[in-house]
N, C-alpha and C positions, 0 to 999 in steps of 0.2 A: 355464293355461287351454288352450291350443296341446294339451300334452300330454295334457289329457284328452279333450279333439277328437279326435284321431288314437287315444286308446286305444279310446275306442266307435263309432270308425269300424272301427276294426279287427275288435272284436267282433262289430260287425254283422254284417262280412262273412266271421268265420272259421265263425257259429254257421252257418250252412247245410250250408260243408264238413264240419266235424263230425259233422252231424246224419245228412249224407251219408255220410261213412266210418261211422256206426256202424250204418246202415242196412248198408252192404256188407259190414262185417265178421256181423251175424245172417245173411246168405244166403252167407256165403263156402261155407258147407259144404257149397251146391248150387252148381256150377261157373254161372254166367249164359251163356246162348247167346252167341255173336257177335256178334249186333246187338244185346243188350244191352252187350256190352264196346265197341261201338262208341259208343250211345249216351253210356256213362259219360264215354268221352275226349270227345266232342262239349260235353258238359256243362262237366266239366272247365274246356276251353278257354274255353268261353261267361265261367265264373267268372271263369278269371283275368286273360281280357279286363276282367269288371267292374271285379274288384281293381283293374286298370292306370285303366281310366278314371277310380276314385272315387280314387286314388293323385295321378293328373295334376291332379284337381279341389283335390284337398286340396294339393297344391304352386303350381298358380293361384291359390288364395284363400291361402295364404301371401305368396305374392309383392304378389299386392293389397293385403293388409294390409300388408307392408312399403313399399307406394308410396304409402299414406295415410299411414300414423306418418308418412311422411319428407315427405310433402306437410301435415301437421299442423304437425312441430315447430316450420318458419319460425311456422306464421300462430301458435299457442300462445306463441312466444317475442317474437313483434312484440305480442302482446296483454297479455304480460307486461309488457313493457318501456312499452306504451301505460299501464297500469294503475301501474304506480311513478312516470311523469312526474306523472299526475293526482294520485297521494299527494303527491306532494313539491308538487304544486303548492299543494295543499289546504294541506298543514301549514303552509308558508310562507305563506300567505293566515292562518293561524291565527295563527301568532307576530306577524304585523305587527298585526294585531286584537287580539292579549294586551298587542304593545308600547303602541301607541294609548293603550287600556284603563288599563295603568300612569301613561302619561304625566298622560292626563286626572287619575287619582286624585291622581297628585301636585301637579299644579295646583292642584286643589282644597284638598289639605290646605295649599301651599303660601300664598296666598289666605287660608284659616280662620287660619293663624299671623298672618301679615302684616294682618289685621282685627283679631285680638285685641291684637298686638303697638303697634299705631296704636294700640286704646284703652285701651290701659297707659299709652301714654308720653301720652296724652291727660291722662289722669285725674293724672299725675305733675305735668303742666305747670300743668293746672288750680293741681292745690292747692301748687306751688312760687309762684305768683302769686298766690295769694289768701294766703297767708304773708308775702308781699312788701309783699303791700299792707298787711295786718296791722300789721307792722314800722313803715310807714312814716307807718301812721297811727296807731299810740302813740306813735312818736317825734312825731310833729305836736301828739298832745293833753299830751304829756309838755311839749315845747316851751312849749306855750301856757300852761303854769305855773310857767313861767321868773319867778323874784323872787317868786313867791304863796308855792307851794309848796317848790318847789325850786332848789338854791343854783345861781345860772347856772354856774358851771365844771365841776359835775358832770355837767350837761344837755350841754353842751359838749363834755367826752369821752364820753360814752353816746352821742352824735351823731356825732364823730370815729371812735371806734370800726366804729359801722357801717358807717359810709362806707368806712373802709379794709380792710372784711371782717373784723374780727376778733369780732365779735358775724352769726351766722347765724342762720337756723331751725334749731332745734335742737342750736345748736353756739358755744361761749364759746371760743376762743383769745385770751386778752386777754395781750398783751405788759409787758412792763414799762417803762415810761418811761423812756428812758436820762438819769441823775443827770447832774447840771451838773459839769462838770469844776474843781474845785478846786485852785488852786494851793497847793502845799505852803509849811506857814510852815515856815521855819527859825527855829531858836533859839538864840542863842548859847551857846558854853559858857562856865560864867564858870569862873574857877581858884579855887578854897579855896586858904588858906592850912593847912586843916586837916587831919591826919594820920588816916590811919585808923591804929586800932590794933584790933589782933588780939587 
């Protein structure tokens, strides 16, 4: 941009002299009087005083513009740096609002478990007690036809039983009764008189 400032600065001011030599090269062939040769140096000079003045202009407004960039870049680089605080500030305002966000969700799913899970084991306990009770009341009308119906020692162990958990809801481990311990007979040997034969 610089560069092309200075090239049609330069144009501007080379087209005059140009214009001007080619005017004096068509009348070179009639010598010009004196006070036209004086004029032309007069002229001359006038130009390249211009040149120097619009030269000094064009190296001021250089320098100017170099003492704004340089007067810019602080306040550009402090406006940078202002602008990255505010992002980082933002984003961290955002992750703590996403963590939040998560946390809540979690809560909640964690809550929807823990209600469903309570009316699981609700619903278990229910019908493990209404089972019990079950149990408890056929062995009661069971009992209650002790010598009618049925022989009392078998009411007796279907009653033992339960008691010592070997009949559940839905579940028979019935052990074996451990046999009375019998003392072994011996038996004499008596002696034959008699011969085996072979």
């Amino acid at each position: 941009m610089k560069k092309l400032l200075l090239i049609f600065v330069l144009v501007v001011l080379i087209t005059p002299q140009v214009s001007f030599a080619e005017e004096t090269t068509n009348t070179a062939a009639t010598p010009p009087p004196m006070q036209d040769q004086m004029d032309m140096k007069g002229k001359k000079e006038e130009l390249m005083k211009d040149l120097q003045e619009k030269h000094q202009a064009i190296q001021t407004s250089k320098e100017e513009f170099k003492a704004m960039k340089t007067n810019l870049v602080p306040t550009i680089t402090a406006e940078r740096i202002a602008m990255r605080e505010t992002f980082k500030a933002k984003r961290d305002e955002f992750k703590q609002k996403l963590a939040t966000l998560k946390d809540e969700k979690k809560k909640t799913i964690a809550e929807r478990v823990d209600a469903k899970l309570s009316a699981i084991n609700q619903k278990r306990t229910d019908q493990m007690s209404q089972t019990l009770k079950r149990i408890e009341d056929a062995l009661a009308r069971i009992e209650s036809f002790v010598g009618t119906r049925y022989d009392p020692g078998v009411v007796a162990a279907l009653s033992e039983a339960c008691k010592e958990g070997q009949i559940k809801p839905g579940q028979v481990k019935l052990r074996r009764p451990a046999k009375p311990v019998l003392s072994p007979q011996i038996t004499p040997i008596t002696q034959t008189n008699e011969t085996l034969s072979v």
